[in-house]
C-alpha positions in Angstrom: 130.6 3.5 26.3 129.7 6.5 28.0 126.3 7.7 27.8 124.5 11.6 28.5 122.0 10.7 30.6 121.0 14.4 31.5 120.0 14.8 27.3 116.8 12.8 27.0 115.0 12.1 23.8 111.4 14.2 23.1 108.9 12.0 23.4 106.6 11.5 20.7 102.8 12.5 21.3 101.5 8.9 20.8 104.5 7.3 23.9 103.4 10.5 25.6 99.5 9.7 25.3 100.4 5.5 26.2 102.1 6.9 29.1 98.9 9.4 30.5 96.9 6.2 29.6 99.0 3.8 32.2 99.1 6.3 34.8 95.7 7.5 35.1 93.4 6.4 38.1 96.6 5.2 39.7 97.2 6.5 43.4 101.0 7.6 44.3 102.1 8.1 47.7 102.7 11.0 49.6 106.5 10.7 49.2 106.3 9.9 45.2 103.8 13.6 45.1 106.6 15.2 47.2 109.1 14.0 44.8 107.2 14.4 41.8 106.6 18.4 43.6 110.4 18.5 43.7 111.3 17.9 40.4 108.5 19.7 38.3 109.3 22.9 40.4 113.0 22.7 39.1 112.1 21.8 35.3 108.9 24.1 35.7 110.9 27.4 36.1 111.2 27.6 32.4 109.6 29.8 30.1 109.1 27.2 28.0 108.2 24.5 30.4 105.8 27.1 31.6 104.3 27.8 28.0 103.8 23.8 27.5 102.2 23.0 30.5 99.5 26.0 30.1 98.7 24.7 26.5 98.5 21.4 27.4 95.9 22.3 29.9 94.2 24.3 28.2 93.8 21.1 25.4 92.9 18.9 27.7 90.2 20.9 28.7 89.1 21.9 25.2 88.5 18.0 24.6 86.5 17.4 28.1 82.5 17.2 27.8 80.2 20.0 29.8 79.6 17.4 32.3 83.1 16.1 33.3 83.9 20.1 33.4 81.4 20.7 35.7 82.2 17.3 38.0 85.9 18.1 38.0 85.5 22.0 39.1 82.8 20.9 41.9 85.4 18.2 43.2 88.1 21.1 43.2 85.8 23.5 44.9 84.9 20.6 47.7 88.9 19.9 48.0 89.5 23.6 48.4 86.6 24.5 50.7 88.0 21.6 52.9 91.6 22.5 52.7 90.8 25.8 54.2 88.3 24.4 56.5 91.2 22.7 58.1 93.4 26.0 58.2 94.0 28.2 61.5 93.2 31.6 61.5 96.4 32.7 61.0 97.4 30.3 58.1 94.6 31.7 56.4 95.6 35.7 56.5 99.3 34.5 55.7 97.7 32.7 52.4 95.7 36.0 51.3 98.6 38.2 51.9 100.3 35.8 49.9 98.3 35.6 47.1 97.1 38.8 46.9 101.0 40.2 46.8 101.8 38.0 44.3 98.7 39.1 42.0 99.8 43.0 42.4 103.4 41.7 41.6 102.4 40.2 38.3 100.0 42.6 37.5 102.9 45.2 38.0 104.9 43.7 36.0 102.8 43.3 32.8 101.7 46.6 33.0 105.1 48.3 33.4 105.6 46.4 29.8 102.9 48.3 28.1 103.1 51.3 26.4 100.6 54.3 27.3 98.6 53.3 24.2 98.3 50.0 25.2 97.3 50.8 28.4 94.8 52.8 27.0 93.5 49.9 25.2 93.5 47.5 27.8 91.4 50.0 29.8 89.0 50.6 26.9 88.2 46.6 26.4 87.7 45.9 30.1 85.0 48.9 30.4 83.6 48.1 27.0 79.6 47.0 27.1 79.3 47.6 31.2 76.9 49.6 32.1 77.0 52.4 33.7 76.1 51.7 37.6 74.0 55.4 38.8 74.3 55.7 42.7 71.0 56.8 44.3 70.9 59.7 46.7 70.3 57.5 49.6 73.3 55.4 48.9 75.3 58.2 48.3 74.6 59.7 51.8 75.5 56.5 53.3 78.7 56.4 51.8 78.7 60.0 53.1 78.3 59.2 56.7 80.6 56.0 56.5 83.5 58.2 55.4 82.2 61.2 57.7 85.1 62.2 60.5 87.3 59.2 59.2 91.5 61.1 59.2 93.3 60.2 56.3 96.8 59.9 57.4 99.9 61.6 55.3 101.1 58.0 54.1 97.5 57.6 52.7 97.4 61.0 51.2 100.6 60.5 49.4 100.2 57.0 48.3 97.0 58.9 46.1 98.9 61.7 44.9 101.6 59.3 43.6 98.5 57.2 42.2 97.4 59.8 40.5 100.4 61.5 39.8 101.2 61.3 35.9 98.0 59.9 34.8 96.7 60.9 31.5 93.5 61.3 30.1 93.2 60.9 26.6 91.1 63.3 24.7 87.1 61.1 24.3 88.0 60.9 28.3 88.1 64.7 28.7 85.7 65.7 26.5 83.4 62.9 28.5 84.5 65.0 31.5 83.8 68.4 30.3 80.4 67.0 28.8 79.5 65.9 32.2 80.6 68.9 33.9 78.4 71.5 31.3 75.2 69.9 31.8 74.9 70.3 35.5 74.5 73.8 35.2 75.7 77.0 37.1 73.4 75.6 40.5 74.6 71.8 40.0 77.9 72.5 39.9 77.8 74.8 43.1 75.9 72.1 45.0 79.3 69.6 43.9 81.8 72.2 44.4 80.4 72.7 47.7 81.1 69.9 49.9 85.2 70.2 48.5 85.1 73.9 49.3 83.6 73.2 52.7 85.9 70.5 53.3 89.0 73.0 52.5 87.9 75.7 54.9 87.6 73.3 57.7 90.8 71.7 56.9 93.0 75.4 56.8 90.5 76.4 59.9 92.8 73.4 61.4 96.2 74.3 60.6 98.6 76.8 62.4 100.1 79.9 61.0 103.3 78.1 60.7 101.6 75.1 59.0 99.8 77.8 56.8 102.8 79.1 55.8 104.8 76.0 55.0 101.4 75.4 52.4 101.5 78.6 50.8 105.1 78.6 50.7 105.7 77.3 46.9 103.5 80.2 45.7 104.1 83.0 47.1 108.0 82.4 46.4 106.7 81.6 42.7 104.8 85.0 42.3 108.1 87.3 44.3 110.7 85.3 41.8 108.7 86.3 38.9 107.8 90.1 40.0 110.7 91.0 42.0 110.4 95.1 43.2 113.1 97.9 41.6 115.1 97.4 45.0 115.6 93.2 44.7 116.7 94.1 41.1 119.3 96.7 42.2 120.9 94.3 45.4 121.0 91.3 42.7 123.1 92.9 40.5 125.1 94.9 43.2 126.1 90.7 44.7 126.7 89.5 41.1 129.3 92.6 40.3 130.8 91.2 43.9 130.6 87.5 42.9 129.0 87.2 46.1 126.9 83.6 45.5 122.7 83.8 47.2 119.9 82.9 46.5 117.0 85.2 46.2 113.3 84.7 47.8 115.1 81.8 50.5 112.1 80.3 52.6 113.3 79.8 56.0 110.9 78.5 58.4 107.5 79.8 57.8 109.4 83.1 56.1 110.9 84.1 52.8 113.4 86.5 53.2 114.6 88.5 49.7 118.4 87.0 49.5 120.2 84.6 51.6 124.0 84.3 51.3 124.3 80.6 52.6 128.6 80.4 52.8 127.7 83.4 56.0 123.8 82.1 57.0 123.4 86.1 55.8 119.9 87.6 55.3 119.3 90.5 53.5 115.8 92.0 53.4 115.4 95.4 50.5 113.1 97.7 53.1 111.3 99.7 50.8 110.8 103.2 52.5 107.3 103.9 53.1 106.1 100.2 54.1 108.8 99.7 56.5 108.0 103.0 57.9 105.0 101.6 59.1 104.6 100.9 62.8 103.0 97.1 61.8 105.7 96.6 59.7 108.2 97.8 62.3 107.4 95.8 64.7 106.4 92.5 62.5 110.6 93.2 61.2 111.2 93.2 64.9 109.7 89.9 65.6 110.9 88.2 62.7 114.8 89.3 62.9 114.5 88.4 66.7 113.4 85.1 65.4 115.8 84.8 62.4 119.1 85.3 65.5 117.6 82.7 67.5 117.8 80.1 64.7 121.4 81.4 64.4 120.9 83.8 61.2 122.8 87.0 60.5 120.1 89.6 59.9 121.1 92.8 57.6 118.6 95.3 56.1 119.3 97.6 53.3 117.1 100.6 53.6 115.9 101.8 50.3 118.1 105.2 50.6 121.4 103.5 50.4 119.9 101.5 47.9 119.5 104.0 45.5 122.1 105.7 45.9 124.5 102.7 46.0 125.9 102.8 49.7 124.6 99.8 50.4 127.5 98.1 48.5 129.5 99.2 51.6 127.4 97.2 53.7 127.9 94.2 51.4 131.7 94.0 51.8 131.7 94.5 54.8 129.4 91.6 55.6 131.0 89.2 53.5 134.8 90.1 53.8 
């Protein structure tokens, strides 16, 4: 008669306990752990398995005395400490990169579960009852010259914006902050503000014009899309009547010209009449439609005359047709 053999009957708590009882003190083999290493990784990727063992553990050490506790971490502590006596150098980093990737991985994962509430929470236990650690003067100058003329690369910067990015304070937080912020005082909060401030001058003292410009970029195209002039208006309307498609305040390079038609790399700049006139604006126009036709740019600027009067839409057929 044919038999299951894979479906084995639970065993009952009192076989399981004669079992532990037989086996205990008994020394196996290297061969019977590596087999024994075998088959509890292939039962032990279970939930369940998983869920069993921890509990189980966590019984059996319920029921050991104070003493056997502190004999049996000792003689873990000794096996450990000699285990890693006995590793190379290299062995050991590969074992801390190890663990410590696999401690971020988990970590990761249970806090993508939460909720932001939860979060919250979990943050509010851990910090509950500490105390609140109040660095001295002196140590906070020599964490001031430890960190003074260290670069912080790109990668760096942006790995903290994205750590930071999205984070939300909740309200006892901010008002904690705000609190904090009031009772320094107009001269305290100079004395913090300055060292940032400082630090910002030196750091746009460093940069280039066209590394300036590529900064400011998202701003000043911000403030010309919301207060475009009379003439921008005008030439918008003007390329919609033609169903000509642009875009308006187009940053090329370190400069943001008023329209750009991209199906003809077409530039149009609105020259008002009196700034244009100027012979600083003349020859700053010069230098930057010389610079626009070496990047392979067609260059076309409506003076404010045709504008107004509408001959300009001349101009725009012509460039387009």
């Amino acid at each position: 008669m044919a038999t299951n053999t894979d479906k084995r009957r639970p065993l009952s708590e009192e076989t399981k306990a004669k079992i532990g009882a037989a086996n205990r003190g008994q020394k196996r083999s290297p061969e019977q752990r590596a087999a024994m290493r075998v088959s509890h990784a292939q039962a032990g990727n279970r939930p369940e398995t998983v869920e069993r063992h921890r509990e189980a553990r966590r019984l059996w050490w319920a029921s050991l005395t104070d003493e056997k506790r502190a004999s049996l971490s000792e003689a873990r502590s000794r096996g450990q400490k000699a285990r890693w006596a006995r590793m190379r150098p290299e062995e050991r980093a590969a074992k801390i990169v190890a663990f410590t990737a696999a401690g971020a991985k988990a970590t990761k994962e249970l806090w993508a579960k939460l909720s932001q509430e939860e979060r919250l929470a979990k943050l509010a236990d851990a910090h509950r009852g500490a105390k609140s650690y109040q660095i001295t003067d002196e140590q906070r100058a020599q964490i001031s010259r430890a960190h003074k003329g260290k670069a912080v690369s790109v990668e760096t910067r942006k790995k903290l914006s994205a750590a930071h990015s999205g984070t939300i304070r909740s309200e006892s937080a901010r008002a904690a902050l705000r609190a904090g912020w009031s009772r320094l005082g107009s001269d305290g909060r100079k004395l913090r503000s300055r060292p940032g401030l400082d630090a910002l001058k030196r750091q746009w003292a460093s940069l280039g014009p066209e590394e300036r410009a590529l900064r400011t970029e998202p701003g000043r195209r911000a403030a010309q899309l919301s207060n475009p002039s009379s003439l921008e208006v005008t030439v918008a309307r003007l390329l919609d009547a033609l169903q000509i498609e642009y875009t308006a305040q187009y940053p090329i390079g370190k400069f943001i010209v008023d329209f750009y038609i991209p199906s003809r790399q077409i530039v149009l700049e609105c020259d008002g009449e009196y700034w244009h006139s100027l012979p600083s604006a003349i020859e700053k126009d010069r230098r930057r439609d010389a610079w626009m036709i070496r990047n392979g740019y067609t260059v076309c600027r409506l003076p404010e005359r045709e504008i107004a009067s509408g001959e300009c839409i001349v101009s725009l057929r012509r460039l387009v047709s």
